[in-house]
N, C-alpha and C positions, 0 to 999 in steps of 0.2 A: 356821663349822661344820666339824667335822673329816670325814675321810671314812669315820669309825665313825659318828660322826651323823649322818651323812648316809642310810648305807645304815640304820642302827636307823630313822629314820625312814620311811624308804621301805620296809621289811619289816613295820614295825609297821601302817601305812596300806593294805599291799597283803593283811594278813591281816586287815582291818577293825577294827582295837583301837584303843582309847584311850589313853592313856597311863597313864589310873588304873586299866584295866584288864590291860595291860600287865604293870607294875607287882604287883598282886593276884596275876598267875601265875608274875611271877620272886622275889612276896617281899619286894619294895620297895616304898617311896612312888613317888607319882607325881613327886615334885620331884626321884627319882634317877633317874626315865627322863628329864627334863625334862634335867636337865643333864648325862646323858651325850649326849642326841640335841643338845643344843646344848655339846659339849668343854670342858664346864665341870668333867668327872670323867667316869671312866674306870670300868668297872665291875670286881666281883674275876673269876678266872675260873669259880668257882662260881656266880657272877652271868649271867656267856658261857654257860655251858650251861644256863643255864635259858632265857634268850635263845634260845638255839637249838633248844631242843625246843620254846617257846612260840609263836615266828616260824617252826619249819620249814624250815630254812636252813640251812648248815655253816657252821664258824666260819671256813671260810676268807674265805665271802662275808661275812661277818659283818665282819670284822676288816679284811679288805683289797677289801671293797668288790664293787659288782655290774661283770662288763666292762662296761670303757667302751662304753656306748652309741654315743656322741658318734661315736668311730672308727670303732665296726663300721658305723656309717652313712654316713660321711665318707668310709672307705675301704673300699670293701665286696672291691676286690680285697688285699687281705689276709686277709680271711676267706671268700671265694668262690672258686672258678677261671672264675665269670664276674664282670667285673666289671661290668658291664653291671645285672645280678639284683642288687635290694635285700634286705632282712632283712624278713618281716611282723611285727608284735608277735608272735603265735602261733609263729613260729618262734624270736623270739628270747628267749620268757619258755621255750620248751621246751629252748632252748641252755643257760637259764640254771637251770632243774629237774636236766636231768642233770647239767651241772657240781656242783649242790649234795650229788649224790649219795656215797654211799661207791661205791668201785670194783668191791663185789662186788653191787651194786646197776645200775651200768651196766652189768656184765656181764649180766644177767637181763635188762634193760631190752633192750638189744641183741640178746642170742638171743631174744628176744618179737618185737623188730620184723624182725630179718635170721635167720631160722632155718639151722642149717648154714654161715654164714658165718663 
């Protein structure tokens, strides 16, 4: 499985969809989520953004994938100045919220949570 299929699967599962439902909101059958979530075809990009408004996600995570879990856990002093402190899910599905954002979106998000910063 490629690691567009991997993450289409893991986006489609995390917003509770089927595949044939999936599919119904980008337009397609189920047998072309089936075999892009398994690298047997590759979607158009008009396909991607329907993808991404359906799943709620940017194409960047879309296309290149959610960060490596694996690392930010393995090596949490690369992403912490303690390394010591691990990641909670809640922090790291929020890591990976604002990453999906556009930047004029972080920007809000950030003067929401840090005012005057």
């Amino acid at each position: 499985m490629s690691i567009f299929g991997k993450t289409l699967r893991k986006a489609r599962l995390a917003a509770g969809l089927t595949q044939e439902h999936l599919g119904f909101e980008v337009g397609v059958t189920k047998a072309s989520v089936s075999a892009w979530e398994n690298g047997r075809e590759m979607p158009s990009f008009n396909a991607l953004l329907s993808l991404r408004a359906a799943l709620k996600i940017s194409l960047d995570t879309l296309v290149d994938g959610w960060p490596d879990e694996t690392l930010v856990q393995e090596r949490p002093s690369a992403y912490l100045s303690d390394p010591r402190r691990t990641w909670s899910e809640r922090e790291f599905a929020l890591l990976q919220r604002f990453r999906g954002m556009s930047g004029r979106r972080q920007e809000a998000f950030l003067e929401i949570m840090c005012p005057g910063e």
